[in-house]
VMD Tcl script that draws the C-alpha trace (Angstrom):
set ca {
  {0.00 0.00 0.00}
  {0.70 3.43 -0.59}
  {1.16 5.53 2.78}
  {1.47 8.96 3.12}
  {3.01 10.17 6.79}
  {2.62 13.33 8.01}
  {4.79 14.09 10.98}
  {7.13 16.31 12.06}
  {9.18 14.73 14.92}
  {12.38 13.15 13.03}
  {12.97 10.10 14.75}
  {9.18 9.28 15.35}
  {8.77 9.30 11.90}
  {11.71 7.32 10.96}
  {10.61 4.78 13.28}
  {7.52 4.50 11.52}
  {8.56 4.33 7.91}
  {10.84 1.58 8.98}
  {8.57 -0.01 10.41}
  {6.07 0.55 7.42}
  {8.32 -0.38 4.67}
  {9.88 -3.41 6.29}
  {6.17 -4.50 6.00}
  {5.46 -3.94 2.14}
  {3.95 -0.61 2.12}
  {5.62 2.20 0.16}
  {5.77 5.22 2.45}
  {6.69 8.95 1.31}
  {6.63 11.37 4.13}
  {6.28 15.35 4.73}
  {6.86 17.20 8.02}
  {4.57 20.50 6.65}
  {0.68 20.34 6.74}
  {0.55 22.11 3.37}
  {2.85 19.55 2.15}
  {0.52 16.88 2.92}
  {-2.53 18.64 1.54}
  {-0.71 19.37 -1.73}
  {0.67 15.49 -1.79}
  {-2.81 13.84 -1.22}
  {-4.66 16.21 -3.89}
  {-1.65 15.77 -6.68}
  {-0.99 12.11 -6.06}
  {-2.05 8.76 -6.13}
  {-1.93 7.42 -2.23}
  {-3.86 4.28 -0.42}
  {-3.83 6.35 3.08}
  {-2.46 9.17 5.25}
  {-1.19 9.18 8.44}
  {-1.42 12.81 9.83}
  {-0.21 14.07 13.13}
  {-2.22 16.42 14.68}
  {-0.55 19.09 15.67}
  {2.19 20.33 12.15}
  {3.94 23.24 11.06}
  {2.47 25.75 8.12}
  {-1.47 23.33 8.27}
  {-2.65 21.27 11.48}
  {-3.79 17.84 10.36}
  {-7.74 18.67 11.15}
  {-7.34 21.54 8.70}
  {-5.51 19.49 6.00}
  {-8.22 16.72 6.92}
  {-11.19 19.34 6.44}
  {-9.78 20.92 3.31}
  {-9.63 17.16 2.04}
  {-12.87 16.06 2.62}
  {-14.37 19.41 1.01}
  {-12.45 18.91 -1.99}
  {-14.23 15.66 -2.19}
  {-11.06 13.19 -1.35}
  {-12.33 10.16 0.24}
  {-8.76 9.14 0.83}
  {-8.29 7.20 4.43}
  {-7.05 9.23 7.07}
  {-5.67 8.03 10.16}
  {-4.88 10.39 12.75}
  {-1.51 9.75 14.84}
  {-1.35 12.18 17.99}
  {-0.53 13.09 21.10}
  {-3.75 14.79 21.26}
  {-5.46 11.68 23.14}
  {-8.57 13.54 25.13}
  {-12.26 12.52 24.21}
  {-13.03 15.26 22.40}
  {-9.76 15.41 20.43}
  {-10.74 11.97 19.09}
  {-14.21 12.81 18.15}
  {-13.75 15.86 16.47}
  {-10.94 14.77 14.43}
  {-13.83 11.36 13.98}
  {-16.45 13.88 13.09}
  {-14.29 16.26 10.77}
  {-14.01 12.92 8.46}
  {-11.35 10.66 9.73}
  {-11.50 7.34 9.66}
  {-9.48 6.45 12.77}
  {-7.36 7.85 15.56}
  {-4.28 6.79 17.40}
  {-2.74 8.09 20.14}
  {1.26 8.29 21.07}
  {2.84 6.62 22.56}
  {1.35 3.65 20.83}
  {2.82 0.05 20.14}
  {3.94 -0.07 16.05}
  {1.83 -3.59 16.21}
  {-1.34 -1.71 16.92}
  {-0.28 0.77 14.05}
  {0.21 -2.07 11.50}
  {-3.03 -3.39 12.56}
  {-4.99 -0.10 12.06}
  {-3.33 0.38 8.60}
  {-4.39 -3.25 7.55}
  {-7.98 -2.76 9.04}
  {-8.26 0.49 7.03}
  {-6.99 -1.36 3.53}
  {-9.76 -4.22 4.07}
  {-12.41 -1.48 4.49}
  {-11.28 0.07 1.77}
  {-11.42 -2.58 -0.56}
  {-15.06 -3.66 0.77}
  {-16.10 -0.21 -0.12}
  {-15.17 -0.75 -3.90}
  {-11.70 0.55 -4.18}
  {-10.31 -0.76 -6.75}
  {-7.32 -3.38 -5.28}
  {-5.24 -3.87 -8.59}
  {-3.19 -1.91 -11.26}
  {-2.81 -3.34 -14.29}
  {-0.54 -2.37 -17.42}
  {-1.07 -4.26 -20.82}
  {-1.31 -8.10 -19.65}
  {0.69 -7.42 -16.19}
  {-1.59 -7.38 -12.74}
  {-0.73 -6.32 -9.57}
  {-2.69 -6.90 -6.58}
  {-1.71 -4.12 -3.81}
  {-3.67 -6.15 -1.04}
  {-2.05 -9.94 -1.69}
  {0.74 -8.37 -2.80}
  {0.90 -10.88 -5.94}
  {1.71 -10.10 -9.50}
  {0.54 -12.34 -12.45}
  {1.30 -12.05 -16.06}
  {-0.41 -13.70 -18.61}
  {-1.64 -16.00 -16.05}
  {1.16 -16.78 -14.33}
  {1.92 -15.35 -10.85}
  {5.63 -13.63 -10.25}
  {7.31 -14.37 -7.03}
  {8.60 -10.53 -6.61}
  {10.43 -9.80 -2.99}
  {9.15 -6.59 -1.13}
  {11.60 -4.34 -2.62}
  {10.68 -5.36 -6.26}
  {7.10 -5.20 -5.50}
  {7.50 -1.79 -4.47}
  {9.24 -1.20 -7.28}
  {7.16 -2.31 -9.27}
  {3.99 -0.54 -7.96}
  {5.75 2.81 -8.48}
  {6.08 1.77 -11.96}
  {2.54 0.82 -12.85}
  {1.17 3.75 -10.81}
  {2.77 6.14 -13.02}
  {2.75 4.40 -16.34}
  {3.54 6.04 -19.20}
  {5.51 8.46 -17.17}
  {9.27 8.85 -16.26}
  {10.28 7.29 -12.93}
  {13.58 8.48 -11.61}
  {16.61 6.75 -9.98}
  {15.67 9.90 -7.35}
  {12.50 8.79 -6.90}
  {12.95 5.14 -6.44}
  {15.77 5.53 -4.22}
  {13.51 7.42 -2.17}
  {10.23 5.70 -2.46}
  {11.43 2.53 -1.89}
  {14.47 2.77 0.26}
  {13.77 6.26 1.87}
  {17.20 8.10 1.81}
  {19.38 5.45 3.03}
  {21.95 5.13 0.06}
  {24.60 7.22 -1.40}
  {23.45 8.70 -4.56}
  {26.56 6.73 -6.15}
  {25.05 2.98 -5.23}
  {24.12 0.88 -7.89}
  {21.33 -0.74 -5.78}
  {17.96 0.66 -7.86}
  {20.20 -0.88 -10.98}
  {20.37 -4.45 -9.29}
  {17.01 -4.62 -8.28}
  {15.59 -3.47 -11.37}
  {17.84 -5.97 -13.50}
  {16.24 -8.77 -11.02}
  {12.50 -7.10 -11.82}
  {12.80 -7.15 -15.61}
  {14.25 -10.96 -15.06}
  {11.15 -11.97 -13.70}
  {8.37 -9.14 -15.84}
  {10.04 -9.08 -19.20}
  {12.21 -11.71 -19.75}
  {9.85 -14.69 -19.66}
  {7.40 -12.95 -22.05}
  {7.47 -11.36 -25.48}
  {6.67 -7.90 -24.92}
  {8.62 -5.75 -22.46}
  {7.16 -3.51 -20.44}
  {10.02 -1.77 -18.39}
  {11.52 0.98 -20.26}
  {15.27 2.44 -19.44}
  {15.20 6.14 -20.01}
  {18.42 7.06 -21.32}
  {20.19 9.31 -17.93}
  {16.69 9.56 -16.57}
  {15.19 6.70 -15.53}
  {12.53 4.19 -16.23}
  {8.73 4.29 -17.64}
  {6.38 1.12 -17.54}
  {4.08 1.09 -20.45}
  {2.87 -1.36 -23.02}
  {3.27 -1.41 -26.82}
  {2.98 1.52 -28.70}
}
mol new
graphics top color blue
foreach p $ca { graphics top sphere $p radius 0.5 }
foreach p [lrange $ca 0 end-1] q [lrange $ca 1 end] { graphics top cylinder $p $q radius 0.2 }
display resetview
C-alpha cells in the first residue's frame, strides 16, 4: 500500500517508515501540513497518516480541506492529542481512525491493515494493471499472462511505483527514495540491481517488455505503442 506520513518529529517518523516499509507498504513522508494537503490532492496514495498538531497546516485543517475537496482518501490520525473530544472531532471532521502516542507499532500495522480491508469492501479498486501485467496491492501478488511472479518486497515496491505512473518517467531519485527512503549514497548501484532482477522476472519470460530504461533519466512502464 501506498502511505502517506505526516509528521514532524524526526525520529518518530523514521521509526515509523521503517517499520512501514519493512512490511510492504511504500511510504513517502512530509513534516509541513501544506505539504501533505498538496501530496494527497496531486498524487495517487492508499492512506495518510497525519499528526495532529504540524507546522504551516494542522492535520484537522488538511483533513477538512480534504474532505471538502471531495477526497475520500483514508485518514488516520496519529497524535498526542489523546482527550475525548480530540478523538471525536478529528472522527467527526471525516477521519477514519485515531491513534494516540505513545502507541505500540503492532497496533499501528493493525490499524493500517484494518483500514486497507475497508477500503477494498467499499469498492476501491485493489489492482493496477498495465497491458497483460496485474498487480494486486492487497495480496501483494503479481501475475502475467496468467502466471503469478514471485517478486520480494523491494521489487514489488518497485514495481507498484512503476505501474502507478505508467507512461511516465520514474527516476533513480524517486525510487531511491520511495522505496528505500534516503538510506543510500546517490553513487550505489542498488535501484540498478534490483531493477535488472525485476525485468528478469516481468520481461524476460514474455514477449513484450514492459520496463523501459530512459536514457540518464530513468525508467517508464508502459505497453506497446
Amino acid at each position: 500500500m501506498k502511505i502517506l506520513l505526516a509528521e514532524d518529529d524526526a525520529k518518530m517518523a523514521e521509526y515509523i517508515v521503517t517499520g512501514l516499509t519493512e512490511n510492504g507498504h511504500s511510504v513517502d513522508h512530509v513534516i509541513d501540513g501544506r505539504e501533505a494537503l498538496s501530496y494527497c490532492l496531486y498524487n495517487d496514495c492508499d492512506l495518510a497518516i497525519l499528526d495532529r498538531m504540524m507546522p504551516g497546516m494542522d492535520g484537522l485543517s488538511v483533513l477538512k480541506a480534504l474532505r471538502a475537496a471531495k477526497k475520500d482518501l483514508p485518514v488516520l490520525f496519529l497524535t498526542a492529542l489523546g482527550q475525548v473530544d480530540d478523538r471525536v472531532e478529528g472522527l467527526a471532521a471525516g477521519g477514519d481512525d485515531y491513534l494516540t502516542k505513545p502507541f505500540h507499532f503492532s497496533e499501528l500495522l493493525a490499524r493500517v491493515g484494518a483500514l486497507a480491508r475497508r477500503r477494498q469492501n467499499a469498492g476501491a479498486e485493489p489492482t493496477l494493471k498495465v497491458h497483460d501485467l496485474t498487480l494486486d496491492l492487497l495480496a501483494r501478488t503479481a501475475n502475467r499472462q496468467g502466471t503469478l511472479v514471485e517478486l520480494h518486497t523491494k521489487e514489488f515496491n518497485m514495481l507498484e511505483i512503476l505501474m502507478r505512473n505508467a507512461g511516465r518517467v520514474v527516476t533513480r531519485t524517486m525510487l531511491l527514495e520511495r522505496v528505500w527512503n534516503f538510506n543510500f549514497e546517490p553513487n550505489t548501484t542498488v535501484v540498478e540491481t534490483h531493477m535488472s532482477r525485476l525485468r528478469a522476472k516481468i520481461d524476460k519470460p514474455f514477449d513484450v517488455p514492459l520496463i523501459h530504461t530512459i536514457r540518464n533519466t530513468g525508467y517508464s512502464m508502459h505497453g506497446p505503442r
